[in-house]
C-alpha positions as CSV (number, residue, x, y, z in Angstrom):
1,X,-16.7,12.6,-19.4
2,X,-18.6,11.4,-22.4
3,X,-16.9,10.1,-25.3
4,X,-17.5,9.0,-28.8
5,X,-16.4,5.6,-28.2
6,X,-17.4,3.3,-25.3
7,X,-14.0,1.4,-25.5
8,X,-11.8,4.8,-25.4
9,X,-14.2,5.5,-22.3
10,X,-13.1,2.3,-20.6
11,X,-9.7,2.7,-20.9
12,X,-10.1,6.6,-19.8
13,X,-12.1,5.6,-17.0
14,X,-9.2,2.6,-16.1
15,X,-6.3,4.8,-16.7
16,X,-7.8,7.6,-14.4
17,X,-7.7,4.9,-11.3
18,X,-4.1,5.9,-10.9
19,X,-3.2,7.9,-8.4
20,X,-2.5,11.6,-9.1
21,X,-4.9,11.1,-12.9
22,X,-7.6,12.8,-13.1
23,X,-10.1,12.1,-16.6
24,X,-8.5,14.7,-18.9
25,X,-4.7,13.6,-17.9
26,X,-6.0,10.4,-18.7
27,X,-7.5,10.9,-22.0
28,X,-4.2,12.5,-22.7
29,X,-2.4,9.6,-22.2
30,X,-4.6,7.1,-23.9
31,X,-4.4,9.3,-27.2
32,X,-0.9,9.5,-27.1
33,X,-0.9,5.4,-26.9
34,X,-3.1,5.1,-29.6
35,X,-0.6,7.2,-31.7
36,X,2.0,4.8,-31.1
37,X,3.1,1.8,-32.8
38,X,1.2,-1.3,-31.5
39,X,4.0,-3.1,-30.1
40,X,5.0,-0.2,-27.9
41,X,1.3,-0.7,-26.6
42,X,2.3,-4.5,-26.3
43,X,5.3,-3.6,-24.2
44,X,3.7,-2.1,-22.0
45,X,0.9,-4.0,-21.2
46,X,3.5,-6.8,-20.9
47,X,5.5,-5.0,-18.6
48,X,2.5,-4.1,-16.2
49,X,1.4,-7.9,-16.7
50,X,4.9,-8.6,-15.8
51,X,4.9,-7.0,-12.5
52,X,1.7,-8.3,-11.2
53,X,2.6,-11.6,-12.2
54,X,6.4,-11.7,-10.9
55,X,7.0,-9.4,-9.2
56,X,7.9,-10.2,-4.8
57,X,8.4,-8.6,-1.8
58,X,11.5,-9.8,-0.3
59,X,11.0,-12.1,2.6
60,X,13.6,-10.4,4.6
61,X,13.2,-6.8,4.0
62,X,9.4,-6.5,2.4
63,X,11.0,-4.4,-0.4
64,X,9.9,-5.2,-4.0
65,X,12.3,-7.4,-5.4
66,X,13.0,-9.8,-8.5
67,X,13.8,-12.5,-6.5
68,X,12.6,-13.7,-2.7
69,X,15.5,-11.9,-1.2
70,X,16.2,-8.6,-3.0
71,X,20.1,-7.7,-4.1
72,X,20.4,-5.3,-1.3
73,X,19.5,-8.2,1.4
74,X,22.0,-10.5,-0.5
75,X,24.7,-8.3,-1.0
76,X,27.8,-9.7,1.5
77,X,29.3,-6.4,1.5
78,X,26.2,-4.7,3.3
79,X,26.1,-4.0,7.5
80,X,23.4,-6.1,7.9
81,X,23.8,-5.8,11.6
82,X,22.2,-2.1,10.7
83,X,18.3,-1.5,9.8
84,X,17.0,1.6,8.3
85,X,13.1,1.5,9.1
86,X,11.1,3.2,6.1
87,X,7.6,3.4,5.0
88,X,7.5,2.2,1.3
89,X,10.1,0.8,-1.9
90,X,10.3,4.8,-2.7
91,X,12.1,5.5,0.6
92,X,14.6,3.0,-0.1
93,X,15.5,4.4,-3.7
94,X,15.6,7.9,-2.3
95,X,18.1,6.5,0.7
96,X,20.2,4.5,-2.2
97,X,20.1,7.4,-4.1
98,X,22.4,9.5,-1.5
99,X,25.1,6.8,-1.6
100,X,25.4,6.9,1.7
101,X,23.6,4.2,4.0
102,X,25.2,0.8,3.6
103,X,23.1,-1.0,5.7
104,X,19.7,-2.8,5.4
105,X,16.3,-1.6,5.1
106,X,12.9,-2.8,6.5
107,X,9.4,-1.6,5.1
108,X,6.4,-1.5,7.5
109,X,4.4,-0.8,4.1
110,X,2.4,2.2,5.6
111,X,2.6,4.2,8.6
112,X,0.3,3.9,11.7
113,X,-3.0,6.9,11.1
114,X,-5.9,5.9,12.7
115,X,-7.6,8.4,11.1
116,X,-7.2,6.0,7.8
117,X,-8.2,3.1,9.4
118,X,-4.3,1.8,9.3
119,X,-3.2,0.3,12.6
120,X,0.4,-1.5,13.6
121,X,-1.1,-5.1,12.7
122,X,-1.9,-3.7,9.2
123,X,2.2,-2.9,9.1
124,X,5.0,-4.9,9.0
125,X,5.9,-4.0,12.6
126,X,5.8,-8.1,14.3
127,X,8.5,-8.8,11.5
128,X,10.9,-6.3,12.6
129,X,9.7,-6.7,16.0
130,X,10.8,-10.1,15.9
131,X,14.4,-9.3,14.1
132,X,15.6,-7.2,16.4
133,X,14.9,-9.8,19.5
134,X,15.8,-13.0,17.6
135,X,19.1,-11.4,15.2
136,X,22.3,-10.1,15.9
137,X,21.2,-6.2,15.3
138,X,23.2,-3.3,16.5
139,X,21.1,-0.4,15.2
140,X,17.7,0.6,14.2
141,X,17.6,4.2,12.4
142,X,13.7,5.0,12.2
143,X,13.6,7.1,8.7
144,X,10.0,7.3,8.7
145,X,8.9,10.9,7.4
146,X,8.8,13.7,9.8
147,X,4.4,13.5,10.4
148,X,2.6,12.9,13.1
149,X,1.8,9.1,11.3
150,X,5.6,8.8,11.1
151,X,6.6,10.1,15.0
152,X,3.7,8.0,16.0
153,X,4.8,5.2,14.4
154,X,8.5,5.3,15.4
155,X,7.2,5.9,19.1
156,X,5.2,2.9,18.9
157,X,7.7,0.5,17.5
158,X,10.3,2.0,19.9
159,X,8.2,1.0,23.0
160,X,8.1,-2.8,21.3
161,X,12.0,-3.2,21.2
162,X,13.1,-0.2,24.1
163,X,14.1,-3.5,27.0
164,X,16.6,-5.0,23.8
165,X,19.9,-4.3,23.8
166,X,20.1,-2.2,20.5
167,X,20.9,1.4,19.5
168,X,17.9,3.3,18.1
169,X,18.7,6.5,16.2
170,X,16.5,8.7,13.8
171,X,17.4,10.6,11.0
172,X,18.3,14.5,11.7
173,X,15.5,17.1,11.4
174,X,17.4,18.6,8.0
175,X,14.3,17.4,6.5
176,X,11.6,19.8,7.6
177,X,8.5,18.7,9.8
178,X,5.5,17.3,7.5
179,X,7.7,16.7,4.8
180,X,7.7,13.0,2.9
181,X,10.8,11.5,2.6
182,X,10.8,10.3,-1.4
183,X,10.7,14.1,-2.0
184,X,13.5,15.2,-0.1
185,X,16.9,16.2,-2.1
186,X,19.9,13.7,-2.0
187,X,22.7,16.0,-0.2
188,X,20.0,16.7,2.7
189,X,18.4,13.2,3.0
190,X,22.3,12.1,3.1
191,X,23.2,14.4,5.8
192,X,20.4,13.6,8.0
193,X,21.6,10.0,7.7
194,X,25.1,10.9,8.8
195,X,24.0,13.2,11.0
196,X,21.0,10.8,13.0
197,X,20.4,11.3,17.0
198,X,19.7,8.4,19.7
199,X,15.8,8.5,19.4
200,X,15.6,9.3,22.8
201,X,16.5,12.7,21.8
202,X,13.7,13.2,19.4
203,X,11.2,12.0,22.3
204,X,12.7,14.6,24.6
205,X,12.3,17.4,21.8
206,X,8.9,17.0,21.0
């Protein structure tokens, strides 16, 4: 895309890096900040310098979090004798979204696909790994979504805890097969967290 200014093409070219952007969505929204008032610009470039600079992953969960352990880990009035396995920080907002899990989370940060190059030491799979054998935990719920990379990935983390002594469950298949999680509607991500099956069941049904 060639443009009458080499500065508006850098900033094109930068904002087009995002995911989902192609060049003319990008040129859009580069117009639309020059139209603004500068310190709106300001604000936001301080917020995105914000989050590179401050922002954390908690050290118990590997959610993004203000602080080394987020709210949800610190909060005395969650189950934390319950994990919820998910792939990413979107999973856990579309779980706290429904209302309905009160337990706590952990993010392997990806899901295993060897066909991207992303195997279990890339995840964080030794972390959880280790919680479950050295914790008091009473359930795992694997809420990974319903791919191949997601059953593969539950299977595999399954046969690193299956001698401990702790209940592994899996969401019910109200979400459909090949769907992604952080798209799924409240009411049926809910359900399928009230409604979960022993994981053993899911091995036997596929």
């Amino acid at each position: 895309m060639e443009l009458s200014s080499k500065i508006l093409e850098k900033a094109v070219n930068e904002m087009a890096l995002l995911p989902g952007i192609g060049k003319r969505t990008a040129l859009r929204l580069v117009l639309h900040l020059i139209k603004q008032p500068a310190e709106q610009t300001q604000f936001l470039a301080e917020a995105l310098q914000n989050v590179r600079q401050n922002l954390k992953f908690c050290t118990n969960c590997n959610t993004l979090s203000d602080y080394e352990i987020c709210e949800i880990c610190s909060n005395p009035k969650r189950d934390k004798r319950t994990i919820c396995v998910v792939e990413d920080i979107r999973d856990v907002m579309a779980i706290e979204n429904t209302g309905i899990f009160k337990g706590l989370y952990h993010v392997l940060g990806g899901k295993i696909s060897p066909i991207d190059g992303i195997g279990p030491s890339q995840l964080n799979i030794n972390s959880l790994v280790n919680k479950v054998k050295n914790e008091e935990v009473d359930e795992l719920i694997f809420a990974l979504s319903s791919t191949m990379e997601g059953d593969t990935t539950n299977f595999y983390i399954y046969k690193q805890i299956q001698q401990n002594e702790v209940k592994l469950s899996t969401i019910a298949r109200g979400i459909a097969i090949g769907d992604e999680l952080e798209y799924t509607d409240e009411v049926t991500l809910g359900r399928s967290l009230m409604h979960r099956i022993p994981f053993e069941h899911s091995i036997k049904n596929n």
